[in-house]
VMD Tcl script that builds the backbone (N, CA, C; Angstrom):
set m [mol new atoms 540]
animate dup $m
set s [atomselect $m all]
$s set {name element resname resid chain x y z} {
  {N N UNK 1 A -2.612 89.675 81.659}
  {CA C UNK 1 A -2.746 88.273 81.939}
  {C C UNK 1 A -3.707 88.115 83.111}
  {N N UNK 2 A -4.980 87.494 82.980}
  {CA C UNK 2 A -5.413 87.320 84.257}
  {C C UNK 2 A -5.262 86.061 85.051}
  {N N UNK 3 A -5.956 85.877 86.129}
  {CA C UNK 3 A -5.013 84.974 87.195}
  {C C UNK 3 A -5.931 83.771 87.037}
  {N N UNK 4 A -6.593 83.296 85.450}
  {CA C UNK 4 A -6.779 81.885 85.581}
  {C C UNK 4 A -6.032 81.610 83.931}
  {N N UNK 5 A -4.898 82.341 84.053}
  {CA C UNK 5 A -3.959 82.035 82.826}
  {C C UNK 5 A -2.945 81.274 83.044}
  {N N UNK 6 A -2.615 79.943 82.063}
  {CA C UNK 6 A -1.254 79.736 82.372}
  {C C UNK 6 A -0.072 79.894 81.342}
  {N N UNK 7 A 1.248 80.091 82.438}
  {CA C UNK 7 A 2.133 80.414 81.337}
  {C C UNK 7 A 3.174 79.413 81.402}
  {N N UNK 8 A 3.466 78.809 79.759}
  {CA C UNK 8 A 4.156 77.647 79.501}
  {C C UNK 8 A 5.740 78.364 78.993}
  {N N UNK 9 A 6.863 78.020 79.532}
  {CA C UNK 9 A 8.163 78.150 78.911}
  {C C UNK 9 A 8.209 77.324 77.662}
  {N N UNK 10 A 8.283 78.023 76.663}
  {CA C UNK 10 A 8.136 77.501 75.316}
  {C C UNK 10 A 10.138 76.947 74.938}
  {N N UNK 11 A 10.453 78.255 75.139}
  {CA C UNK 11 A 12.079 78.889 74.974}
  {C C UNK 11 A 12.949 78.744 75.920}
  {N N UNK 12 A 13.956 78.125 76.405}
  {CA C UNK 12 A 14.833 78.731 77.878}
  {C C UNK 12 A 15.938 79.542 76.975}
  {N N UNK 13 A 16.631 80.160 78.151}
  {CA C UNK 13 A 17.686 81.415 77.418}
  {C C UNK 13 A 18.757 80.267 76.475}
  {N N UNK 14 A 18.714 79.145 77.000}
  {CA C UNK 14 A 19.457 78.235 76.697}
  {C C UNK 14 A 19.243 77.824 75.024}
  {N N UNK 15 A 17.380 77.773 75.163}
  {CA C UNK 15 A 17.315 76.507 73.885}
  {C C UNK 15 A 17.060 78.376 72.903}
  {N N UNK 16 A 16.987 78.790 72.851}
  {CA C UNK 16 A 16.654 80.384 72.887}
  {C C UNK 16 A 17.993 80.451 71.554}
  {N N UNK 17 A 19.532 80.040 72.463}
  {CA C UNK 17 A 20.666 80.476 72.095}
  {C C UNK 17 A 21.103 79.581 71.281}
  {N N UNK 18 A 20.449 78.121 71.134}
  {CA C UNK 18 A 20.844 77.175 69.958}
  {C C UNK 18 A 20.001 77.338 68.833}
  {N N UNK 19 A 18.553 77.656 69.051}
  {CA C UNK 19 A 17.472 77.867 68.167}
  {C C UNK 19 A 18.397 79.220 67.155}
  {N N UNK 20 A 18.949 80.409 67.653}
  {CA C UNK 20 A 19.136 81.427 66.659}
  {C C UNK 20 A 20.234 81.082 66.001}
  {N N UNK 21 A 21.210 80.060 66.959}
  {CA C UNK 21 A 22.233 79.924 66.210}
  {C C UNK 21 A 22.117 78.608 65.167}
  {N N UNK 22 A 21.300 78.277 65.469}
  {CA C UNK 22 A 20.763 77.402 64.029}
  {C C UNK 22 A 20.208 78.030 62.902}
  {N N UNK 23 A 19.199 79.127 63.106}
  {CA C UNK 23 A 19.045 80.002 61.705}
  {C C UNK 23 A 19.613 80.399 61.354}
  {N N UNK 24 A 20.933 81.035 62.265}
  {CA C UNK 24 A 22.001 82.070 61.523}
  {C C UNK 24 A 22.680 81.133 59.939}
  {N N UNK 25 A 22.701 79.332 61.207}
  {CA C UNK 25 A 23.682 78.477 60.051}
  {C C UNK 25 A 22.395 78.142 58.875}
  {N N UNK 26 A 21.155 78.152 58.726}
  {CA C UNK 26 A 20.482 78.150 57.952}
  {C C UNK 26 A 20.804 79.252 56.955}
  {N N UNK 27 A 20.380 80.452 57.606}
  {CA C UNK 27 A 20.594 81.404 56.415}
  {C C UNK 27 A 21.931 81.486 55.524}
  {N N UNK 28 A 22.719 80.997 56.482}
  {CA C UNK 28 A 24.186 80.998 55.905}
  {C C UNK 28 A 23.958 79.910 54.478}
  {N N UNK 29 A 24.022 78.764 54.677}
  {CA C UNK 29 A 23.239 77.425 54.384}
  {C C UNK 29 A 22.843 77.988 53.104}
  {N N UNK 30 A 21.580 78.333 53.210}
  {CA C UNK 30 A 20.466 78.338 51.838}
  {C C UNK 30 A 20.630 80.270 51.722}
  {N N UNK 31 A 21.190 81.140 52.014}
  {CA C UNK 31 A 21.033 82.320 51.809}
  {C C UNK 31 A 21.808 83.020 50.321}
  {N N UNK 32 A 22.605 81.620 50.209}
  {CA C UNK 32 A 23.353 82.545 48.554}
  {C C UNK 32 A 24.564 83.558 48.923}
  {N N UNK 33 A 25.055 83.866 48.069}
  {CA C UNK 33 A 26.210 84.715 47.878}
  {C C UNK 33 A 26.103 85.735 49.096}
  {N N UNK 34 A 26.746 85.366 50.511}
  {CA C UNK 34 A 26.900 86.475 51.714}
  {C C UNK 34 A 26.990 87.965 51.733}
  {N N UNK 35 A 27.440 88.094 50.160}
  {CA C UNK 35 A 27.789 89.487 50.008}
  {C C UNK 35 A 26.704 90.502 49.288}
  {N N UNK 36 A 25.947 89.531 48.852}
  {CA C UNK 36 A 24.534 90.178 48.534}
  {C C UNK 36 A 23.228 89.504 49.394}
  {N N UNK 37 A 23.930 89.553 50.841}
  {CA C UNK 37 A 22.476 89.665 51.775}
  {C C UNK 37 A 22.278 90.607 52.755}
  {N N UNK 38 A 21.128 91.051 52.738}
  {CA C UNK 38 A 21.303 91.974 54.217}
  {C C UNK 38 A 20.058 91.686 55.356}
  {N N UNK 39 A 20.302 91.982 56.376}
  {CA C UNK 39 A 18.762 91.341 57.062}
  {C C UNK 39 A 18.467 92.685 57.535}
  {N N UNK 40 A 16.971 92.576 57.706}
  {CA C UNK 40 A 16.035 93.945 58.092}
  {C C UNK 40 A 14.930 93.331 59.175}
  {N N UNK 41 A 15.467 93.742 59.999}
  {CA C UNK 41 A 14.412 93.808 61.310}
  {C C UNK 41 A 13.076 94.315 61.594}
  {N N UNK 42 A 12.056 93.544 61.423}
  {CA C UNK 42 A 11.264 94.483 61.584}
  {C C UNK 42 A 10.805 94.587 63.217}
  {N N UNK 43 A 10.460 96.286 63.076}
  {CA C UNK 43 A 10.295 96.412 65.062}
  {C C UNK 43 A 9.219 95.814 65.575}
  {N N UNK 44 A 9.484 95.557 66.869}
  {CA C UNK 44 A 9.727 95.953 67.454}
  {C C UNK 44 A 11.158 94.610 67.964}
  {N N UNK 45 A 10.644 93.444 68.039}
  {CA C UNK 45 A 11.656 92.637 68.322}
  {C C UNK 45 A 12.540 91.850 67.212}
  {N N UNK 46 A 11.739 92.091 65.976}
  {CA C UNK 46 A 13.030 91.757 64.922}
  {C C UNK 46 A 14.275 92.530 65.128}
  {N N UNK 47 A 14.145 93.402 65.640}
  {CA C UNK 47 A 15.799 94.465 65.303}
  {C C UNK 47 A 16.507 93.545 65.808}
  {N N UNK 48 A 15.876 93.414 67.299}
  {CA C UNK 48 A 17.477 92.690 68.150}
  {C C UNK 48 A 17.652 91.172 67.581}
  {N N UNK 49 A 16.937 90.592 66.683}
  {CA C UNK 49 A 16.437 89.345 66.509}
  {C C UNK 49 A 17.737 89.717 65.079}
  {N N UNK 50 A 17.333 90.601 64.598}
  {CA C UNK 50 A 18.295 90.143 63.320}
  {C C UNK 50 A 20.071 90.654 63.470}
  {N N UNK 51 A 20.048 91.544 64.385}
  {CA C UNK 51 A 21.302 91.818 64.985}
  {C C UNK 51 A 22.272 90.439 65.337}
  {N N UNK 52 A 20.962 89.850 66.623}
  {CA C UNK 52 A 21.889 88.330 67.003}
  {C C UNK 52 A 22.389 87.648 65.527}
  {N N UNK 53 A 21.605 87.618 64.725}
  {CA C UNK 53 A 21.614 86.421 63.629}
  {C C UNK 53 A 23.117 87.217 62.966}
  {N N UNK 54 A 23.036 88.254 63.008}
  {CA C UNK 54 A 24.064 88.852 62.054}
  {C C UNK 54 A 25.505 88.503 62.723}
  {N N UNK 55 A 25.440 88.856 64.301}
  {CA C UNK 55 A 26.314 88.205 65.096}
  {C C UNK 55 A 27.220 87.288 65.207}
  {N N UNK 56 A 26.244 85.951 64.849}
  {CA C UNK 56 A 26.429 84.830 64.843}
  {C C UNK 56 A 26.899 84.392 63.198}
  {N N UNK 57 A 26.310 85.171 62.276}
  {CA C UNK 57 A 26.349 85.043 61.036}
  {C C UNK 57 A 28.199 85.292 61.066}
  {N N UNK 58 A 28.347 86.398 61.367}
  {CA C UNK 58 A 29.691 86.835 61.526}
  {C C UNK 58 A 30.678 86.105 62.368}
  {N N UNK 59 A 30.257 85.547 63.326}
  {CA C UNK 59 A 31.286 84.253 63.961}
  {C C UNK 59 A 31.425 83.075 63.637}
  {N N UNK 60 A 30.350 82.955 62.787}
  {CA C UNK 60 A 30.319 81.413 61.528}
  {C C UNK 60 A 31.237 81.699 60.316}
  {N N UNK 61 A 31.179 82.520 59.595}
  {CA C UNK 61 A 31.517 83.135 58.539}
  {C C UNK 61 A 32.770 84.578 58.439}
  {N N UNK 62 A 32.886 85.019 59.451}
  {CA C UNK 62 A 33.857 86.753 59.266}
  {C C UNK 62 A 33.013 87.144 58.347}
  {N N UNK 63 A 31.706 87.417 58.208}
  {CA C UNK 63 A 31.013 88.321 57.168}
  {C C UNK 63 A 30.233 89.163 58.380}
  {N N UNK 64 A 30.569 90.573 58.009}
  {CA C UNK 64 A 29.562 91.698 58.628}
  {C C UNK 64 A 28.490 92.100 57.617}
  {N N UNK 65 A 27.314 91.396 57.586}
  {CA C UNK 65 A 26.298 91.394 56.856}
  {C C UNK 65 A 25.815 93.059 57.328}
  {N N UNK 66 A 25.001 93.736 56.530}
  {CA C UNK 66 A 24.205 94.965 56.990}
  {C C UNK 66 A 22.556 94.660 57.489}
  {N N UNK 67 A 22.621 95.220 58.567}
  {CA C UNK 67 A 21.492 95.052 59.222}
  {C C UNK 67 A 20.714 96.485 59.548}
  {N N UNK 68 A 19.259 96.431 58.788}
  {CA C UNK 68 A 18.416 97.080 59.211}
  {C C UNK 68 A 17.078 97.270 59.985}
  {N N UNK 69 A 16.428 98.308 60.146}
  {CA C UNK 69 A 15.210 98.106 61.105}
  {C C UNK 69 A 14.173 98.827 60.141}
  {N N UNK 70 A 13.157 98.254 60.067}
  {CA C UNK 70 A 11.892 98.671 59.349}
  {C C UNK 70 A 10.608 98.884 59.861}
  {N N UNK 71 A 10.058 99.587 60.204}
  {CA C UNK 71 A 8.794 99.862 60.652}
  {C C UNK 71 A 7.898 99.608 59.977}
  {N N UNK 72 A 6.438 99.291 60.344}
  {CA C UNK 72 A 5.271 98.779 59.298}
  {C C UNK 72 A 4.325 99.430 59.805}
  {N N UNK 73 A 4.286 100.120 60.892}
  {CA C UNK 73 A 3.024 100.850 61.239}
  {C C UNK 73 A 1.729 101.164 59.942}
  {N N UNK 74 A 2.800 101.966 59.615}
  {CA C UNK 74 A 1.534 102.729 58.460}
  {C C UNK 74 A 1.424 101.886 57.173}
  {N N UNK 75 A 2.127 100.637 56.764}
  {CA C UNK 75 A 1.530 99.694 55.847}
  {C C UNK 75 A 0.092 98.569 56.791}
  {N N UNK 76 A 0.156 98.670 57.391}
  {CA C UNK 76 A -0.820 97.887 58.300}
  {C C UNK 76 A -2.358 98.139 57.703}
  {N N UNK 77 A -3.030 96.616 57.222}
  {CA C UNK 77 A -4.559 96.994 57.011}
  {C C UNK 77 A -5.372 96.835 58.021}
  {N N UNK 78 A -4.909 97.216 59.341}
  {CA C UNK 78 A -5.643 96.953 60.891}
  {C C UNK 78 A -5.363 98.037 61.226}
  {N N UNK 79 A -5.594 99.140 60.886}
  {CA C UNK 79 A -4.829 100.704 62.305}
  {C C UNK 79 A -6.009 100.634 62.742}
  {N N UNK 80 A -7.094 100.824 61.851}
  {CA C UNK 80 A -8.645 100.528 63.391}
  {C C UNK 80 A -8.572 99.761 64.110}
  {N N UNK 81 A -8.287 98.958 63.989}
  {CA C UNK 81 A -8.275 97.418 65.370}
  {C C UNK 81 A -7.158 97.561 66.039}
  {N N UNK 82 A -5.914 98.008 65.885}
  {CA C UNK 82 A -4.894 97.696 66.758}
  {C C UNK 82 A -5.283 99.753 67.666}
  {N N UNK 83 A -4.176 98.997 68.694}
  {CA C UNK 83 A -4.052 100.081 69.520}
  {C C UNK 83 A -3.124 101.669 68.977}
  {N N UNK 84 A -3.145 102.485 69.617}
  {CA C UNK 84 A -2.303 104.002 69.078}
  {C C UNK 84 A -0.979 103.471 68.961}
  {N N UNK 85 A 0.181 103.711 68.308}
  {CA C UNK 85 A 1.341 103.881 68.545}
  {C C UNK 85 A 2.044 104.702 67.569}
  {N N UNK 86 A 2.814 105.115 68.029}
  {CA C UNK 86 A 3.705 106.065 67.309}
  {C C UNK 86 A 5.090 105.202 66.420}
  {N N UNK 87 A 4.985 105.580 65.581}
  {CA C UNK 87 A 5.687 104.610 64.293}
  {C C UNK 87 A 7.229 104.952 64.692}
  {N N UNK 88 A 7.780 103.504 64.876}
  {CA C UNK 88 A 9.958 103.727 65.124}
  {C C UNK 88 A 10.585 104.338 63.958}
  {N N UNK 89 A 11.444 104.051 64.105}
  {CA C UNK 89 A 12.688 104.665 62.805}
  {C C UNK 89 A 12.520 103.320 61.783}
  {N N UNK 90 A 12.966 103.556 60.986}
  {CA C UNK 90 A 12.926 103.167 59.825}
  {C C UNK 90 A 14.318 103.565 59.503}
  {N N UNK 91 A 15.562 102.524 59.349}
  {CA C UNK 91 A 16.934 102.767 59.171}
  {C C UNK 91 A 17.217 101.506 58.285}
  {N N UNK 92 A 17.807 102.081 56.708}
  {CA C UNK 92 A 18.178 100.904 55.885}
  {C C UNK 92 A 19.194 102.163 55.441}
  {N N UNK 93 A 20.316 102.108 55.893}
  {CA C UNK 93 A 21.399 102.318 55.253}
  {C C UNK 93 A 22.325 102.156 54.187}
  {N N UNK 94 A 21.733 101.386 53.368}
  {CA C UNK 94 A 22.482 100.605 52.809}
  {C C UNK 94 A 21.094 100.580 51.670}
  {N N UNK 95 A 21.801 99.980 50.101}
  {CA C UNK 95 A 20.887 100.305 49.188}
  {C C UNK 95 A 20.526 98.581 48.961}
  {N N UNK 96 A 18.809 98.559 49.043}
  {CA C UNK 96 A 18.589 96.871 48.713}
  {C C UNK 96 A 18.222 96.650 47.697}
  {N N UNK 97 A 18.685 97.341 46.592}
  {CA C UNK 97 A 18.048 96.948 44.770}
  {C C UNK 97 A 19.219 95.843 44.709}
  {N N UNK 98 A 18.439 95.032 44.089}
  {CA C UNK 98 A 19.194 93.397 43.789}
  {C C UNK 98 A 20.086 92.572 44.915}
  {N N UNK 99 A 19.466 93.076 45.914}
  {CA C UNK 99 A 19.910 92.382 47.164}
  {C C UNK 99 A 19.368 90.993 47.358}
  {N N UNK 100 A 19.760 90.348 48.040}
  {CA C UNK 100 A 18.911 89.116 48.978}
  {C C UNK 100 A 18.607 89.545 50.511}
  {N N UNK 101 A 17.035 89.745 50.157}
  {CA C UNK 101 A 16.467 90.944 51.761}
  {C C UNK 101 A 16.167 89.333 52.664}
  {N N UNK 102 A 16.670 89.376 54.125}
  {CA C UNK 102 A 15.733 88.664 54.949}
  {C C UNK 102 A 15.441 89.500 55.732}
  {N N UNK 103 A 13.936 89.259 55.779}
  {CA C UNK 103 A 13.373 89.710 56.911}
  {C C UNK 103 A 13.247 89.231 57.827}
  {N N UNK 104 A 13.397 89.520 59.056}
  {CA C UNK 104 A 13.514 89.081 60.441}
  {C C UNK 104 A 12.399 89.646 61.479}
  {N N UNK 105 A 11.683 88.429 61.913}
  {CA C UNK 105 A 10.630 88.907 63.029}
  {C C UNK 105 A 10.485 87.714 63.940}
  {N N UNK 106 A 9.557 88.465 65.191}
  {CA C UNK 106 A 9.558 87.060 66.162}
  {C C UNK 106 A 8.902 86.198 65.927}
  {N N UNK 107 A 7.631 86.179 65.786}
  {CA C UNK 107 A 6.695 85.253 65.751}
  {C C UNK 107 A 5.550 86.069 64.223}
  {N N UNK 108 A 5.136 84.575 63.603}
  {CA C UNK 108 A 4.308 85.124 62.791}
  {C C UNK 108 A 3.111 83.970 62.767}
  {N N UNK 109 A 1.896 84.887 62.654}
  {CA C UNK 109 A 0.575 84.730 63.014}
  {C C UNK 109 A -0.216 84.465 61.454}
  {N N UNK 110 A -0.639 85.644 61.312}
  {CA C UNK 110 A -1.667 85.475 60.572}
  {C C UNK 110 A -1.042 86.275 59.019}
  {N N UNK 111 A 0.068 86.742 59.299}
  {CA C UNK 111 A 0.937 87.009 58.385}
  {C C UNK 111 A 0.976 88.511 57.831}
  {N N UNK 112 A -0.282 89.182 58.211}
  {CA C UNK 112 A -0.652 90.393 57.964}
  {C C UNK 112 A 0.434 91.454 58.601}
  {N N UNK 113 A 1.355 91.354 59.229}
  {CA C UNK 113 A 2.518 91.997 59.402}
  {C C UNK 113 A 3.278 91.785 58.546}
  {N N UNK 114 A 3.643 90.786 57.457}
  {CA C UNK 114 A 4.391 90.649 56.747}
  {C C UNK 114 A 4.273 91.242 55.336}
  {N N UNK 115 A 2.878 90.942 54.964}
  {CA C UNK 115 A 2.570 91.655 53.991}
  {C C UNK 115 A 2.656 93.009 54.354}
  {N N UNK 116 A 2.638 93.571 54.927}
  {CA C UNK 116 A 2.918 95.741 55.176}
  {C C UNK 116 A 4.270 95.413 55.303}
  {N N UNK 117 A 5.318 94.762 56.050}
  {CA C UNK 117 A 6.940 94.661 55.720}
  {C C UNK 117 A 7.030 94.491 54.639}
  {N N UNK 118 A 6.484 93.693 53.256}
  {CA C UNK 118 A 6.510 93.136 52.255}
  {C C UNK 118 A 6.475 94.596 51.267}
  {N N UNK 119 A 5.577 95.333 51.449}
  {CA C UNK 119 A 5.161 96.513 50.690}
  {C C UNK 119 A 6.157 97.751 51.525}
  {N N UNK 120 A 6.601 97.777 52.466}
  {CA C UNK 120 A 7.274 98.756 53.236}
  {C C UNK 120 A 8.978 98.560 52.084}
  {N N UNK 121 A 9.271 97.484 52.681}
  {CA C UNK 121 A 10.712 97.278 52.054}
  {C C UNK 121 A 10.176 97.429 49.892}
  {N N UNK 122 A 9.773 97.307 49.350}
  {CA C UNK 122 A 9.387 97.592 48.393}
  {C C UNK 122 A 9.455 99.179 47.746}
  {N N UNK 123 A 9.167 99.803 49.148}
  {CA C UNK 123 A 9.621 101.321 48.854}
  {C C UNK 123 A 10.814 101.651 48.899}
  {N N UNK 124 A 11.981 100.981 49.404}
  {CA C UNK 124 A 12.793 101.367 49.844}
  {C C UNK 124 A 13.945 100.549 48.410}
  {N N UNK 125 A 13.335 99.862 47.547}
  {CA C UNK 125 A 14.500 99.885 46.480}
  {C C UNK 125 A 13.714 98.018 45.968}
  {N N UNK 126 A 14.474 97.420 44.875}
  {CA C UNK 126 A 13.779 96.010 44.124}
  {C C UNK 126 A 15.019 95.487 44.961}
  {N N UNK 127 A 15.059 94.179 45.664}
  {CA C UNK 127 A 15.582 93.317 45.924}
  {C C UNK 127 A 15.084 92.161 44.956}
  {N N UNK 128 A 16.515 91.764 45.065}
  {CA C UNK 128 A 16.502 90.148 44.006}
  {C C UNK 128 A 15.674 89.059 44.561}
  {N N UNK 129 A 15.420 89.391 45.448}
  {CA C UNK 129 A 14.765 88.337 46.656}
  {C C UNK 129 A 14.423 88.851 48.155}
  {N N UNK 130 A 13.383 88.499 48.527}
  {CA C UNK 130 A 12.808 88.169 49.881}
  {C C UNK 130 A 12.710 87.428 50.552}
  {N N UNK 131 A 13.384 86.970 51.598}
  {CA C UNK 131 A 13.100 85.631 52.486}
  {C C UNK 131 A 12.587 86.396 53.893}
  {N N UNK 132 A 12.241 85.532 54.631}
  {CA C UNK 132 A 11.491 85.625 55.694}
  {C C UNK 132 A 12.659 84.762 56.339}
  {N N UNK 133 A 12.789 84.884 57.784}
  {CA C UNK 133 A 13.206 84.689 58.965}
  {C C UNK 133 A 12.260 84.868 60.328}
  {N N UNK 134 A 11.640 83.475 61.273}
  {CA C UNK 134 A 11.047 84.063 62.187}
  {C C UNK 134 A 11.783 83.105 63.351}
  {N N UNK 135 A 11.419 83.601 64.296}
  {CA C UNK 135 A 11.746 82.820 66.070}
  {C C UNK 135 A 10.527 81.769 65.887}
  {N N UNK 136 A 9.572 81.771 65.616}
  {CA C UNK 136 A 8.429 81.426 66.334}
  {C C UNK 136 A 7.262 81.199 64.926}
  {N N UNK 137 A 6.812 80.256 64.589}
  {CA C UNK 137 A 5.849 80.301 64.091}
  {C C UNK 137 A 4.769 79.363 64.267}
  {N N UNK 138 A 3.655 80.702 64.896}
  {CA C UNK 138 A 2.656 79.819 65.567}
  {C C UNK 138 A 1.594 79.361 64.647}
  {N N UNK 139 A 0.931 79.720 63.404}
  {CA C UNK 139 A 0.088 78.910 62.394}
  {C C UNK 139 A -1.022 79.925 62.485}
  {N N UNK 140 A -2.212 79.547 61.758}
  {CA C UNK 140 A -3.330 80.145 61.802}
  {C C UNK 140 A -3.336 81.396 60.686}
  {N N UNK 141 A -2.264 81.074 59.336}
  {CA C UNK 141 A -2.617 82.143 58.642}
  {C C UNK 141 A -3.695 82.825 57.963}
  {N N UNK 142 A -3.389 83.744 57.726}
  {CA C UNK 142 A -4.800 84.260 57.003}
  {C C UNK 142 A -4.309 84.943 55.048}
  {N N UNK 143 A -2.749 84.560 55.259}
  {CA C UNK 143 A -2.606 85.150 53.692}
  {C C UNK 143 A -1.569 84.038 53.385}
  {N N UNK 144 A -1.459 84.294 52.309}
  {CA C UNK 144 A -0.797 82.901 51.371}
  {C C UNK 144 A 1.190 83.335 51.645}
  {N N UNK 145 A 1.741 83.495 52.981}
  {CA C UNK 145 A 2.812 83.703 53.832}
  {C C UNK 145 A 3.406 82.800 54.276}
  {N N UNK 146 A 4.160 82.000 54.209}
  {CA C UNK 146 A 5.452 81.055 54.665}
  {C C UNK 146 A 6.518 81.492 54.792}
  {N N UNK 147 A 7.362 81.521 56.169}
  {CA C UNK 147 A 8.701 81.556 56.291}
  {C C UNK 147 A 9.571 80.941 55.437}
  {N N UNK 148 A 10.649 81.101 55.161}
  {CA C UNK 148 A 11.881 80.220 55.000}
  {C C UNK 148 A 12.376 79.591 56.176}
  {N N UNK 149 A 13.006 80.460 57.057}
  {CA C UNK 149 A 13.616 80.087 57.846}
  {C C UNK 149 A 12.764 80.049 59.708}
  {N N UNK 150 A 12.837 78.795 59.961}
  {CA C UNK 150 A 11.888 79.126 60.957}
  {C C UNK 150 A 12.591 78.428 62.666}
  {N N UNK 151 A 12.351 79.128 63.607}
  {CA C UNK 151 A 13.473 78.701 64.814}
  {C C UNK 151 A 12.868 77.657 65.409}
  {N N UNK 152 A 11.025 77.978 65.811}
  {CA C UNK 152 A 10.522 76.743 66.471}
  {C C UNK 152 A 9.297 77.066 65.454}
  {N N UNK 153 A 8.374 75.621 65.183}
  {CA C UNK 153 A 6.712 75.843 64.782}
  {C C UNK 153 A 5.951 75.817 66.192}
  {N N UNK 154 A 5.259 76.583 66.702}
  {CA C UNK 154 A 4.334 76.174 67.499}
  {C C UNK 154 A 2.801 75.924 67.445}
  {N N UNK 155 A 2.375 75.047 67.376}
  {CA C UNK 155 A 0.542 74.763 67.152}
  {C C UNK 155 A 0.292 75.958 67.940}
  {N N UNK 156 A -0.719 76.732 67.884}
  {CA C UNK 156 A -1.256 77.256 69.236}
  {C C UNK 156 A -3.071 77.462 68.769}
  {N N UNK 157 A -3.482 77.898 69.616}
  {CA C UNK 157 A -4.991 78.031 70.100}
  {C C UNK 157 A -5.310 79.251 69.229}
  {N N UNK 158 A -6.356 80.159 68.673}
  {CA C UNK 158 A -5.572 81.083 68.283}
  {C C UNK 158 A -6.226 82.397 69.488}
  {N N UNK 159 A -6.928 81.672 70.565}
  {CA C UNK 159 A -7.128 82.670 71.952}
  {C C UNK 159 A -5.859 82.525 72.858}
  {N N UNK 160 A -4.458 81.674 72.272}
  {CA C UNK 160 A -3.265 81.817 73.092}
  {C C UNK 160 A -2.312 83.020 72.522}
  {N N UNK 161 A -1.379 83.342 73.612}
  {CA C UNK 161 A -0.437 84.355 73.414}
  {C C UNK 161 A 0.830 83.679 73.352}
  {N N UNK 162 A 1.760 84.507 72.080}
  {CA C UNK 162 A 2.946 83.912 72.521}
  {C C UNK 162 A 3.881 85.142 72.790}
  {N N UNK 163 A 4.716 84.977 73.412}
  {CA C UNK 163 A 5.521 86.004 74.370}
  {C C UNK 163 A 6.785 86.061 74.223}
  {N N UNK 164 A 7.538 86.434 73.315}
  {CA C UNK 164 A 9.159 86.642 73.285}
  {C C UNK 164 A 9.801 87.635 74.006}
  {N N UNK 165 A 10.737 87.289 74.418}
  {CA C UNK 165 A 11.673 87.874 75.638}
  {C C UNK 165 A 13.178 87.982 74.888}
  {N N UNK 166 A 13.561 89.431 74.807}
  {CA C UNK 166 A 15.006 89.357 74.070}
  {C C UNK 166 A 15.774 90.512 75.090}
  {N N UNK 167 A 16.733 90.239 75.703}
  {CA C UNK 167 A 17.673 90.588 76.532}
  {C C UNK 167 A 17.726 92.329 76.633}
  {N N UNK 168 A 17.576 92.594 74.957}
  {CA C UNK 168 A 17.679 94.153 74.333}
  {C C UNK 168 A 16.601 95.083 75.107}
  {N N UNK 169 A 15.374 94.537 74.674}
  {CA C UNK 169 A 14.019 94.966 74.809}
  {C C UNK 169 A 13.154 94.725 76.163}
  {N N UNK 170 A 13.925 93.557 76.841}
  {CA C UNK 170 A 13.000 92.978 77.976}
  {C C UNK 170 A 13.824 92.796 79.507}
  {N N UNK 171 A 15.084 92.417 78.978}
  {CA C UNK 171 A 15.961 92.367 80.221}
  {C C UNK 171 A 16.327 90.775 80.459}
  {N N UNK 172 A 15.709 89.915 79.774}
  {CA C UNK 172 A 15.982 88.231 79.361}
  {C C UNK 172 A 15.657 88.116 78.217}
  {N N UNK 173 A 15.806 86.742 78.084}
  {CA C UNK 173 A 15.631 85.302 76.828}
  {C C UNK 173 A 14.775 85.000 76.956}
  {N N UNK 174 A 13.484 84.876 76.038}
  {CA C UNK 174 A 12.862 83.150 76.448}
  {C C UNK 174 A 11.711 83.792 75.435}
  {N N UNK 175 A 10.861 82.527 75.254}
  {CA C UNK 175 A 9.640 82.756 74.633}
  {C C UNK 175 A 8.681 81.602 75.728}
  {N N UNK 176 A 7.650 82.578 75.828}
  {CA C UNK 176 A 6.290 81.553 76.610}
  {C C UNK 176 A 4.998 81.723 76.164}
  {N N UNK 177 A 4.749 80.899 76.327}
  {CA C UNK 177 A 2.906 80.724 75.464}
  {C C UNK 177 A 1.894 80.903 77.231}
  {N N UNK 178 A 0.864 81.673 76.966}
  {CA C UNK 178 A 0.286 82.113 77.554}
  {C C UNK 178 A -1.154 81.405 77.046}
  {N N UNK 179 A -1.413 80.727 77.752}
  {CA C UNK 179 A -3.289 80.013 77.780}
  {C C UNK 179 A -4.007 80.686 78.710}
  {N N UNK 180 A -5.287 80.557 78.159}
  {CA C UNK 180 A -6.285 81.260 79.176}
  {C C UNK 180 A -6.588 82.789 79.006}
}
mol reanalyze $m
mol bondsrecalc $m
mol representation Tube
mol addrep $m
């Protein structure tokens, strides 16, 4: 961040904690038969993102939905452009042929993360369905990608940053948009 940036609180831990617990009652809502859904995180901040939802899913409902984490590294059509990293675990315990998959992530852009989650979970068994789940969706796609379930829309610039903060991963709550 340099020092003619500003940074806007998009999220407080507060609106943070009504925003997820409104998707959880969404997915609940429009998600279909509880017992054929499972949510899959993709990393780095979907994990803890679909954990909460499952959480909450489970204090709305007494359903312990199965929750997994999916990595997309190596479906990615950017490894030249993005930076090195070494690819997470990849944990789906649980079998998703004729499931109802949501996927869970923070913010979605240009959607090109979704499509490599899209083809990642594809290896891993046919689900009856795919939905999407995000925190944050800031616009500016570049592939024919829509959420279902979405926590906030945000317009943004597409030279702005947006910044999620999850307790797991960061040590707080919040999401902030970064200008400049």
């Amino acid at each position: 961040m340099s020092a003619s940036s500003t940074v806007v609180e998009i999220l407080s831990v507060e609106e943070m904690r009504r925003t997820l617990n409104r998707l959880a009652s969404e997915v609940v809502e429009r998600g279909g038969d509880l017992n054929r859904l499972v949510l899959l995180g993709i990393h780095t901040r979907g994990v803890p993102l679909a954990h909460l939802l499952a959480q909450q899913i489970q204090r709305l409902e007494g359903v312990d939905l199965p929750v997994g984490a999916i990595d997309i590294t190596l479906y990615r059509d950017d490894l030249d452009k993005i930076s090195t990293r070494t690819p997470a675990r990849t944990e789906i315990l649980f079998d998703i042929t004729d499931r109802v998959v949501v996927l869970v992530d923070d913010v979605i852009f240009s959607g090109r993360t979704i499509r490599a989650a899209l083809n990642a979970v594809i290896d891993y068994g046919r689900p009856s369905a795919i939905r999407l789940a995000v925190l944050i969706d800031r616009g500016h796609r570049e592939l024919p990608i829509h959420p279902d379930f979405v926590g906030k829309s945000l317009p943004t610039a597409k030279d702005e940053a947006v910044r999620v903060f999850l307790q797991d991963v960061d040590g707080r709550d919040g999401v902030e948009l970064v200008k400049g």
